[in-house]
C-alpha positions as CSV (number, residue, x, y, z in Angstrom):
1,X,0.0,0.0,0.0
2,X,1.2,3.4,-1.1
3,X,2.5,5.6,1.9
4,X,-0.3,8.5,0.5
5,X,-3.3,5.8,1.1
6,X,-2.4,4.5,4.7
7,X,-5.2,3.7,6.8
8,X,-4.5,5.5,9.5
9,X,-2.4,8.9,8.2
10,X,-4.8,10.9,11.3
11,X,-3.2,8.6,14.2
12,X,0.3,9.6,13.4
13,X,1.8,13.1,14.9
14,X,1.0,15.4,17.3
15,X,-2.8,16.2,17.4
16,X,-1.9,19.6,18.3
17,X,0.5,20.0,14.9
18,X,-0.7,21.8,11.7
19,X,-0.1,18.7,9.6
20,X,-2.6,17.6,8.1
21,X,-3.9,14.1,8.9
22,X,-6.6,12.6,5.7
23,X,-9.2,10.8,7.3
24,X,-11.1,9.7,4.3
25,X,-8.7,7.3,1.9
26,X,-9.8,4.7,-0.5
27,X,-9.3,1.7,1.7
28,X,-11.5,3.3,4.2
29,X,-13.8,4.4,1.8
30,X,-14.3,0.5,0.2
31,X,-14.9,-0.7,3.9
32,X,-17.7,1.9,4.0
33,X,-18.9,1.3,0.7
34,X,-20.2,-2.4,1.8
35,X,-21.6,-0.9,5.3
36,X,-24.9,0.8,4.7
37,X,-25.7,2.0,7.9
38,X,-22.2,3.0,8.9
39,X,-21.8,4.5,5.4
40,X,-25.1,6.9,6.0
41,X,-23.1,8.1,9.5
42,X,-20.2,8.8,7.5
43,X,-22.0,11.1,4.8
44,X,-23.5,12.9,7.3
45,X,-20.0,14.5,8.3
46,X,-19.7,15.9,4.8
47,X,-23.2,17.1,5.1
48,X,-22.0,19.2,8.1
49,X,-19.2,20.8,6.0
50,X,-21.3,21.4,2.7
51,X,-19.9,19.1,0.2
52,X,-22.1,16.0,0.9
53,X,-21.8,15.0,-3.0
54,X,-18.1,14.8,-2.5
55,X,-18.4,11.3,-0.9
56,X,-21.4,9.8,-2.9
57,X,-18.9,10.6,-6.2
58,X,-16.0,8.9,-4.6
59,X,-18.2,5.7,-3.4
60,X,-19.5,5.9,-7.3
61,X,-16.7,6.0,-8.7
62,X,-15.6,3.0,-6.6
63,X,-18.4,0.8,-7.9
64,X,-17.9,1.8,-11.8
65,X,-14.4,0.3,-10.9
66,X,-15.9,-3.0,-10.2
67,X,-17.6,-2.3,-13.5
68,X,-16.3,-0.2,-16.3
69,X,-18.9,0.2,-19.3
70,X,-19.9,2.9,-21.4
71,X,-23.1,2.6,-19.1
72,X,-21.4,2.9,-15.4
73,X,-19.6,5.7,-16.5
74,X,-22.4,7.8,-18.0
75,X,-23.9,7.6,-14.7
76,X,-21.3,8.8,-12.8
77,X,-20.9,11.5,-15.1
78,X,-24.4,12.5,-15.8
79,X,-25.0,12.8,-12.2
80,X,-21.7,13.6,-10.6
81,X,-19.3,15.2,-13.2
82,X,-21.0,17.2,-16.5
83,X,-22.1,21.0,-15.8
84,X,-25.6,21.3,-13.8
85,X,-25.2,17.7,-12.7
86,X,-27.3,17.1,-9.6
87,X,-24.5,16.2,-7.8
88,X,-21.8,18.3,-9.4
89,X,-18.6,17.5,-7.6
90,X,-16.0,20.6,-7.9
91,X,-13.3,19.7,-10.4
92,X,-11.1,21.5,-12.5
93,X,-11.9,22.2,-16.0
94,X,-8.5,20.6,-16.6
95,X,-10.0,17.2,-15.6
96,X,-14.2,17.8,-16.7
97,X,-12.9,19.2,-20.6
98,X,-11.6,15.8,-21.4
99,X,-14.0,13.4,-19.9
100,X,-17.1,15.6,-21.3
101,X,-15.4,15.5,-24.9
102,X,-15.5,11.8,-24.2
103,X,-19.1,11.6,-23.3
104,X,-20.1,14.1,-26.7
105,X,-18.3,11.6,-28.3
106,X,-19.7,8.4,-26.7
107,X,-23.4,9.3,-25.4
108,X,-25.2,7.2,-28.3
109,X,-23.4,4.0,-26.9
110,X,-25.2,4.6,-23.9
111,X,-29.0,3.7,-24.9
112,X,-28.8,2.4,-27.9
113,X,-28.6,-1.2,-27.4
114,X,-28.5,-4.0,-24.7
115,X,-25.3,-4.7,-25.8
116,X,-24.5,-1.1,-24.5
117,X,-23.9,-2.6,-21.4
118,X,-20.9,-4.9,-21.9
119,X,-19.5,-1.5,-24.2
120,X,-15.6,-1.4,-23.0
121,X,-14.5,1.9,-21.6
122,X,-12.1,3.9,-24.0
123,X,-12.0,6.7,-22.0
124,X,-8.0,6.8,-20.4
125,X,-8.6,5.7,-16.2
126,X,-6.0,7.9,-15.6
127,X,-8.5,10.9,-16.2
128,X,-10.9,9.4,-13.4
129,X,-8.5,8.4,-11.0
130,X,-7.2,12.2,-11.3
131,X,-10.9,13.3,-10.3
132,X,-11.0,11.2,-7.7
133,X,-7.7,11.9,-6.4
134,X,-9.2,15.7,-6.8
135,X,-12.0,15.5,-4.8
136,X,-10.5,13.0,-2.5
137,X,-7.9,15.5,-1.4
138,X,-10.5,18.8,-1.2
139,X,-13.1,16.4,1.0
140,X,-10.3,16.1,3.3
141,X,-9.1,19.5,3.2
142,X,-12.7,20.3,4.1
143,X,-13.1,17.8,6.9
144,X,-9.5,19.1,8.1
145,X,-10.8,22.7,8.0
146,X,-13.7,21.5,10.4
147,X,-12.0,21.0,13.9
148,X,-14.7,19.6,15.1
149,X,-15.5,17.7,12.3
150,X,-12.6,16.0,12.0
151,X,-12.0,15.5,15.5
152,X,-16.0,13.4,15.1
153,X,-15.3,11.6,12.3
154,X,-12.0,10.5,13.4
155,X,-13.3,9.1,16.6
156,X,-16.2,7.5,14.6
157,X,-13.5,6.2,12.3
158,X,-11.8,4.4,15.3
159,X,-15.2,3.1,16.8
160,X,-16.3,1.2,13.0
161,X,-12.8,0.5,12.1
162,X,-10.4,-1.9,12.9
163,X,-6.8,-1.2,11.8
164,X,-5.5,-5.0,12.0
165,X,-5.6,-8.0,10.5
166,X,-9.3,-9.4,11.1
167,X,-10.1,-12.5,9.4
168,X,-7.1,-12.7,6.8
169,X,-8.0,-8.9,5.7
170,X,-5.7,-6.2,6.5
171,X,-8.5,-3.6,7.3
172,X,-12.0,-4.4,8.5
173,X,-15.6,-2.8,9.8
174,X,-15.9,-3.6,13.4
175,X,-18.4,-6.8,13.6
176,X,-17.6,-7.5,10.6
């Protein structure tokens, strides 16, 4: 595991330092993902600091990884990434030009047949793993910005997570 997506970067340091400590990282965010009732506690912090879309784009893009179509993507984008989306997450225009060109390009593969579905994704994942390294980094910023926020979520983070090995995984849900 890289060093920038440790589990537990918030444990590490003096709590009274200005360094920054993540809580949200994609390990965490797949042990949420599966969780639905710990999941809907965990929005709720982003609620509290305004960007509440940020983590429902990150847990989407999560599950288009488990399956990338033509179809999964349009989804995310339609409701996460394209102008007056009703979840429009706050990315550059360096990251949206290229994946809208993609969609202009690549919208009729989306309804036009059932075959749609199994419709490989062209699109580089470079360009979505950028977005979600985007937003991943400015819902932590926010949370971080949040004293009391982040001093919540991180004790709600150690109450539903376990950060050893639990049943041959590295990283589980408590009761899990």
């Amino acid at each position: 595991m890289e060093n920038s997506y440790k589990m537990w970067p918030m444990l590490a340091g003096n709590e009274n330092s200005n360094v920054r400590k993540d809580l949200v990282t994609e390990p965490i965010l797949n042990l949420l993902r599966a969780k639905p009732v710990i999941r809907a506690e965990f929005l709720q912090f982003f609620e509290k600091c305004y960007i509440g879309e940020s983590p429902l784009f990150l847990f989407a893009v999560l599950e288009f990884k488990g399956r990338p179509t033509i179809v999964e993507f349009a989804k995310v984008y339609d409701e996460y990434i394209k102008e007056g989306a009703p979840n429009q997450v706050n990315l550059s225009n360096q990251l949206r030009g290229p994946l809208d060109v993609f969609m202009a390009a690549h919208r009729s593969a989306v309804g036009s047949t059932e075959g749609a579905h199994n419709f490989p994704l062209p699109v580089p994942r470079t360009k979505l793993d950028a977005c979600f390294a985007e937003i991943l980094h400015l819902s932590n910023l926010a949370i971080c910005g949040r004293a009391e926020v982040h001093a919540a979520l991180k004790k709600f983070l150690e109450q539903n997570i376990v950060d050893k090995p639990v049943g041959g995984k590295l990283w589980a849900t408590k009761g899990a």
